[in-house]
Residue, then its C-alpha position, 0 to 999 in steps of 0.5 A: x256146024x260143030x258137033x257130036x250127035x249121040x244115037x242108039x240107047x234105050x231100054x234094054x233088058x239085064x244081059x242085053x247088049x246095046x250099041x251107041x254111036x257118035x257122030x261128028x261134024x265140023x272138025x277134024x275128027x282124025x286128030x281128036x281122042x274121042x271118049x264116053x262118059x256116062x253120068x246117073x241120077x245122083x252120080x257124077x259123071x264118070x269116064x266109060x272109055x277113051x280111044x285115041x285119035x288112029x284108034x290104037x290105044x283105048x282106056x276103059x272105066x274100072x265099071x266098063x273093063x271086059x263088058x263094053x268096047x269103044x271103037x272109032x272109024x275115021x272114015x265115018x267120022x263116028x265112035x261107036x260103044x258096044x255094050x254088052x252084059x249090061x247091068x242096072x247099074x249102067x243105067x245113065x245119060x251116056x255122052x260123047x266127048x271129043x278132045x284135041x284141038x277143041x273140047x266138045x260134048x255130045x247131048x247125051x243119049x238115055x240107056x236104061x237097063x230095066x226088066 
């Protein structure tokens, strides 16, 4: 089957740190950018990072840069998101996209940033 399975958000306290995961399955995942996006109640969506398909080059959202890391492992098929410093106001749906031969979005994993 094709898809994008997102993992790793939850609740997590101001300044705390999460790590997401993404992992792909049933397609060449070696020759896609992978991006997250992240959308909050109200909000559009809105792009966090995009990695290219080797890994070497990345993009981060103005609200991302210098707090979250995007990173992929061909490997295991999976790109992950480090989150770090987090904020209220990243509280959303984060989603994984993949991007090349096809376009194909994850579910969406909760992260919410909450005392």
């Amino acid at each position: 089957q094709v898809q994008l399975v997102e993992s790793g958000g939850g609740l997590v306290q101001p300044g705390g740190s999460l790590r997401l995961s993404c992992a792909a399955s049933g397609f060449t995942f070696s020759t896609h950018t992978m991006s997250w996006y992240r959308q909050a109640p109200g909000k559009e969506r809105e792009l966090v990072a995009s990695i290219s398909s080797t890994g070497g080059s990345t993009n981060y959202g103005d609200r991302a840069k210098g707090r979250f890391t995007i990173s992929r492992d061909n490997g295991k098929k999976t790109v992950y998101l480090q989150m770090n410093s987090l904020k209220p106001e990243d509280t959303a749906v984060y989603y994984c996209k993949a991007t090349g031969f096809l376009a194909l979005w994850g579910q969406g994993t909760l992260v919410t940033v909450s005392s």
